[in-house]
C-alpha positions as CSV (number, residue, x, y, z in Angstrom):
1,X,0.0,0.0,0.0
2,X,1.3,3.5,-1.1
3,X,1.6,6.1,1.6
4,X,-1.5,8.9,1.0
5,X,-0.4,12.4,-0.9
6,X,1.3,14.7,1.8
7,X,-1.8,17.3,0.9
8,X,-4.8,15.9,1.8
9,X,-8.1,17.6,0.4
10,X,-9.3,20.3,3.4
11,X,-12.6,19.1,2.1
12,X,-12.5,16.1,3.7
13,X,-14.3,15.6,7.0
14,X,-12.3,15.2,10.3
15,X,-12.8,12.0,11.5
16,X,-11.7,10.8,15.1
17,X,-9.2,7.5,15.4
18,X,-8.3,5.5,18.6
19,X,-5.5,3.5,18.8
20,X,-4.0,0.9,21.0
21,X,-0.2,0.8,21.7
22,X,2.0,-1.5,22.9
23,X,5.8,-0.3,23.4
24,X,8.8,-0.8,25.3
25,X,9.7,2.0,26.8
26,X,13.2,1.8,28.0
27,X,14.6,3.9,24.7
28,X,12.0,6.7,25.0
29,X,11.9,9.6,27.4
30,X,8.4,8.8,28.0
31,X,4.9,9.4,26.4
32,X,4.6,13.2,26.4
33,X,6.8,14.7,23.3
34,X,9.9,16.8,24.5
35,X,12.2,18.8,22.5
36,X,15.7,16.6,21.1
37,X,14.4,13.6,22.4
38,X,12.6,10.1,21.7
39,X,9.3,10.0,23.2
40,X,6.3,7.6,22.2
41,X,3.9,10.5,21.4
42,X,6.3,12.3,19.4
43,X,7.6,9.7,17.2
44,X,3.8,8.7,16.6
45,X,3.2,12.2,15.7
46,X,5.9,12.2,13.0
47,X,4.8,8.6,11.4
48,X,1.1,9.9,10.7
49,X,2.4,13.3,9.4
50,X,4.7,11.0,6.9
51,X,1.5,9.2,5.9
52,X,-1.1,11.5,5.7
53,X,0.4,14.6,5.3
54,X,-1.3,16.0,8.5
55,X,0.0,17.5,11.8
56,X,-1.8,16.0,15.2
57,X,-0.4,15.7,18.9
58,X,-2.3,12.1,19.4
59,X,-3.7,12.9,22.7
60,X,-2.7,9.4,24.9
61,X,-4.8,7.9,28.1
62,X,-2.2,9.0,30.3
63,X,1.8,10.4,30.2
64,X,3.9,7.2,30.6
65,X,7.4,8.1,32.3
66,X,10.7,7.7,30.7
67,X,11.1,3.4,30.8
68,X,7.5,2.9,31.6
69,X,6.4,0.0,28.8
70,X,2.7,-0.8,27.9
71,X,1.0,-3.4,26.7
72,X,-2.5,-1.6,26.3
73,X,-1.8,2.6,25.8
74,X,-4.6,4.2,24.2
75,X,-4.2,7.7,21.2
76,X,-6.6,9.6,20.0
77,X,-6.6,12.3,16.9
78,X,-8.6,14.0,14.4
79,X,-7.9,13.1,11.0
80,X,-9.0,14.5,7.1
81,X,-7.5,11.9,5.4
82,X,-9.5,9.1,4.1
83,X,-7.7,6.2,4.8
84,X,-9.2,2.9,5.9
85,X,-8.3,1.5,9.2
86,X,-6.5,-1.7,8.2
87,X,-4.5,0.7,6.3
88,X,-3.9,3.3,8.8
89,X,-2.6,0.4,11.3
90,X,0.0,-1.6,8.5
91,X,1.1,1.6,7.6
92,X,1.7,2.9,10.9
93,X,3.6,-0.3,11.9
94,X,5.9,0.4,8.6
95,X,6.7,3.7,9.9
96,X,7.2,3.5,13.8
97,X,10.3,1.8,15.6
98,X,10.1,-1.8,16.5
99,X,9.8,-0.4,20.0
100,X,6.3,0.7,19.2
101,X,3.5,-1.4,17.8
102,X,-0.4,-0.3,16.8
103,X,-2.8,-3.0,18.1
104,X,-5.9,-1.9,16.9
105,X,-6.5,1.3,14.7
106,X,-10.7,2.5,14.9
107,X,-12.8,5.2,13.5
108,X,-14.2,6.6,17.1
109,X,-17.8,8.9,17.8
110,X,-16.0,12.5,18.0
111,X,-16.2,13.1,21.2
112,X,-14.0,9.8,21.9
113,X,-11.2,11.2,23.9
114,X,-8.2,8.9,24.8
115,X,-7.8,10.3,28.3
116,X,-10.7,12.4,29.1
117,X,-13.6,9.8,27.7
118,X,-11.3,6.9,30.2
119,X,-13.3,5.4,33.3
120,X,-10.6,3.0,34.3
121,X,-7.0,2.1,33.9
122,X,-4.6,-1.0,35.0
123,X,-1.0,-1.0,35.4
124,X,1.7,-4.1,36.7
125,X,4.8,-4.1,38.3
126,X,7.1,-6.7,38.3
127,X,9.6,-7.8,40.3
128,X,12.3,-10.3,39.4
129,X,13.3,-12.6,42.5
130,X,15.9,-15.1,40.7
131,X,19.4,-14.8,41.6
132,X,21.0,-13.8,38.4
133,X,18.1,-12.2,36.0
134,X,18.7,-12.9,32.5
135,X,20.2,-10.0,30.1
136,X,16.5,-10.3,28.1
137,X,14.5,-10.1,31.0
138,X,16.2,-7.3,33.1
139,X,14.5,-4.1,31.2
140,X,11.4,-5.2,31.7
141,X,12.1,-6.0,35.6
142,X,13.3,-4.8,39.3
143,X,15.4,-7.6,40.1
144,X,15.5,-7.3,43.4
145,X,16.2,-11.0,45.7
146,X,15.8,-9.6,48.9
147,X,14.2,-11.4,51.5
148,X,10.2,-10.4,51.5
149,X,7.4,-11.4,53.1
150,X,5.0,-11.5,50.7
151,X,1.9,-12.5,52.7
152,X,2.2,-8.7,54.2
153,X,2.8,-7.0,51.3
154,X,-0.5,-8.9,49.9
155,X,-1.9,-7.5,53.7
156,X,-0.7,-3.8,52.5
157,X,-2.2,-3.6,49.3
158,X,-5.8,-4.0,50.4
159,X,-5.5,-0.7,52.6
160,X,-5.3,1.2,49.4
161,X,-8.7,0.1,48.4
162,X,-11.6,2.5,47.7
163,X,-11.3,6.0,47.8
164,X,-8.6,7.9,49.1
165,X,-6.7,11.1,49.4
166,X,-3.0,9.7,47.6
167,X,-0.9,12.6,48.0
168,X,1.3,10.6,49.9
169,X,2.0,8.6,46.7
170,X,1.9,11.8,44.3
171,X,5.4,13.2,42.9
172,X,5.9,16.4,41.7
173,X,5.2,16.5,38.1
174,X,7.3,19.2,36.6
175,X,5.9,18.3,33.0
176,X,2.0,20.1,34.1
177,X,1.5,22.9,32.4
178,X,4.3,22.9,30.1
179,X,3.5,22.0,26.4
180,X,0.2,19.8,27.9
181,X,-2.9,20.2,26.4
182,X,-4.4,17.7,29.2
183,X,-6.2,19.5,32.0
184,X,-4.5,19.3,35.7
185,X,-6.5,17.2,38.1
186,X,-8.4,19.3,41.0
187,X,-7.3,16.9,43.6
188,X,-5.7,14.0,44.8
189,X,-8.7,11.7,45.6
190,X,-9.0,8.6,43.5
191,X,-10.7,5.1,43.5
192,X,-8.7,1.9,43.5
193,X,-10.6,-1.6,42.9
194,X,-8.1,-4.0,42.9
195,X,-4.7,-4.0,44.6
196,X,-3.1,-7.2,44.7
197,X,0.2,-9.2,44.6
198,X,0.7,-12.4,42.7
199,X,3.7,-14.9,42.4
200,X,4.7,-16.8,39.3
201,X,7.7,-18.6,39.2
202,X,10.4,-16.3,39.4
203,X,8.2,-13.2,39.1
204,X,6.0,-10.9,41.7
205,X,3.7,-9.0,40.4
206,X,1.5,-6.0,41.7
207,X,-1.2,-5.4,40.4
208,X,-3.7,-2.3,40.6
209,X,-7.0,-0.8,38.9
210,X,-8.2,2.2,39.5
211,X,-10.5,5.3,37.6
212,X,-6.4,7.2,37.7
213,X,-3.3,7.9,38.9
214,X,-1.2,10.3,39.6
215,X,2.3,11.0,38.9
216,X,4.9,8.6,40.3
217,X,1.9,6.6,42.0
218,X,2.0,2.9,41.6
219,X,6.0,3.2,41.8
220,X,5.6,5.1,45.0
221,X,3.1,2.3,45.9
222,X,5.3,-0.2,45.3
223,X,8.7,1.5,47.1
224,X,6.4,1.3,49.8
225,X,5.1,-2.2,50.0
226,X,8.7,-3.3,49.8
227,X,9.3,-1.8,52.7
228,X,6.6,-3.6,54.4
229,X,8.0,-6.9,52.9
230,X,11.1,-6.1,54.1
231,X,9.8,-5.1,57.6
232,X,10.5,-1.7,57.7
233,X,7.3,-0.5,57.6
234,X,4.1,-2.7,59.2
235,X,1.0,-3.5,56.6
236,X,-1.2,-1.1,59.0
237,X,1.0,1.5,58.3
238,X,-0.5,2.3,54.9
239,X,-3.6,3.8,56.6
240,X,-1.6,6.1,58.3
241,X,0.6,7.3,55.0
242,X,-2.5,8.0,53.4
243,X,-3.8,10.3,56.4
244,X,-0.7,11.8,56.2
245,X,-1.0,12.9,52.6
246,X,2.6,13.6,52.7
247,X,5.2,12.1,50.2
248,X,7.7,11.9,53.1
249,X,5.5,9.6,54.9
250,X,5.9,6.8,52.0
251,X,8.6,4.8,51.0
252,X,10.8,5.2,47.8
253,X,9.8,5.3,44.2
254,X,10.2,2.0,42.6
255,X,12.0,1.5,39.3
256,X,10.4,2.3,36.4
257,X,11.6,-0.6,34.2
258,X,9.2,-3.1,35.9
259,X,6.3,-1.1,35.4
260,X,3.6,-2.0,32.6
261,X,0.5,0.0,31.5
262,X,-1.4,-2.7,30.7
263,X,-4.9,-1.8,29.7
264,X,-7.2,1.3,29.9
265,X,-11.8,1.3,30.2
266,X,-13.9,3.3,28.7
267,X,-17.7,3.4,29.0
268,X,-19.7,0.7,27.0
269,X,-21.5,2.0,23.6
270,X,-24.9,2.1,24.0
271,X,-26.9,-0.3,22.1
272,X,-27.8,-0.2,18.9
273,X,-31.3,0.7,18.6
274,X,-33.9,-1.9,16.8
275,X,-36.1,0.1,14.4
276,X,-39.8,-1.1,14.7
C-alpha cells in the first residue's frame, strides 16, 4: 500500500481514530513529546504526518514516564484523510520503531477522547526474585532478591482500596502545564478496585486498577510495599501514610523498568437501537 499524498483535500471531513499501543519504553523519554528527544507521542506524531500529510499531537490515556512499557496505551486524533483502518494500522507499523507497535486502529464517535472519555486504567509491576536475572529479562524487571514477606505486602495492598486522598504517593510532576494540552487534576482523591500481589515462578507482580493515577503513583506504591516486605514498615501503616498525605511519609519510588500500562476502560456503547 502506497503512503497517501502529503496534501490531503481540506474538504475532507475530520474524522476521530483510537488506537492501542503497545511499546517498550526503556529507549523513549516517556509518552509526552519533548524537545531533542525520543518520546512515544512524538515519534507517533511524526509517522502519521509522513503518511497523511497532517500534523496532530495524538492525545494518549495517560503520560507514561521515561522506561514505563505498555501493553495496552490508548491515542486519539482527528484526522481529514480518508484512509481505511487496516491501512492506517500496517502503515503505521511500517513507519514507527520496533519499539512501538499499533494493536488496533478505529474510527471513534467525535467526542471519543483517549484520556478524558477513560473510566478505568490497570498498570503491573514486576519484580524479578531469581538470583542472576537474565540479560533479556532485566529491562522489563526490578530484580530485586531480597528477603520479603510477601503474605504482608498482599496485607498492604488492600488498605489502598476505595477512595482515598494519595498525596502521599503523588510526585511532583514538573511536565503540568508545560507543552500539555491535558487538564490538571483538582485533587488527589482517586478510587482503586483491585490492589493485589501475585507470584509466578520467578516473578512478583503488583497489580492495581483504578479510575487514575497520579504522577509517580504505583511506583511510590510499590517503594512502599517493599518496605513492608522487608519489615521496615508494618501493613497497618499504609492507613496512616494515606492520612498523612505527605510524600515523606511513604517509602521510595520504585523503578520504572518493571512497570507496565497494561490496559485502559472506557464506557460501553450504547446499544444499537432496533427500528420497529
Amino acid at each position: 500500500m502506497k503512503d497517501l499524498p502529503q496534501n490531503p483535500e481540506a474538504s475532507q471531513p475530520l474524522r476521530n481514530w483510537k488506537l492501542i499501543l503497545a511499546y517498550d519504553g526503556a529507549d523513549f523519554r516517556g509518552w509526552q513529546v519533548q524537545p531533542t528527544q525520543p518520546t512515544i507521542q512524538g515519534e507517533l506524531a511524526e509517522a502519521i504526518h509522513q503518511i497523511t500529510g497532517e500534523h496532530v499531537l495524538p492525545q494518549g490515556s495517560g503520560r507514561t514516564d521515561a522506561g514505563v512499557h505498555a501493553l495496552g496505551q490508548v491515542a486519539s486524533f482527528m484526522l481529514h484523510a480518508p484512509i481505511p483502518e487496516a491501512n492506517l494500522l500496517h502503515a503505521l507499523n511500517r513507519k514507527l520503531s520496533e519499539s512501538i507497535r499499533v494493536l488496533s486502529a478505529q474510527i471513534v464517535p467525535t467526542d471519543f477522547h483517549a484520556r478524558h472519555s477513560a473510566i478505568e486504567k490497570t498498570y503491573e509491576y514486576r519484580i524479578f526474585r531469581g538470583e542472576d536475572c537474565p540479560p533479556f529479562v532485566a529491562r522489563y524487571v526490578f530484580a530485586l532478591n531480597w528477603p520479603l514477606n510477601v503474605e504482608a505486602m498482599a496485607a498492604a495492598a488492600t488498605h489502598v482500596l476505595g477512595e482515598h486522598d494519595f498525596t502521599s504517593f503523588a510526585a511532583n510532576d514538573p511536565e503540568v502545564g508545560h507543552n500539555d494540552t491535558e487538564a490538571v487534576e483538582p485533587n488527589n482523591i482517586r478510587t482503586i478496585s483491585e490492589s493485589r500481589w501475585m507470584s509466578n515462578n520467578d516473578t512478583l507482580l503488583y497489580r492495581v486498577t483504578g479510575n487514575g493515577f497520579l504522577h509517580h503513583m504505583v511506583r511510590n506504591l510499590v517503594g512502599t510495599f517493599l518496605d513492608v516486605g522487608r519489615g521496615a514498615t508494618p501493613p497497618a501503616a499504609i492507613a496512616e501514610i494515606l492520612a498523612a498525605r505527605s510524600r515523606s511519609a511513604a517509602g521510595p519510588t520504585a523503578p520504572a523498568r518493571g512497570l507496565f500500562l497494561v490496559s485502559v476502560r472506557y464506557p460501553d456503547p450504547p446499544p444499537a437501537r432496533v427500528l420497529p
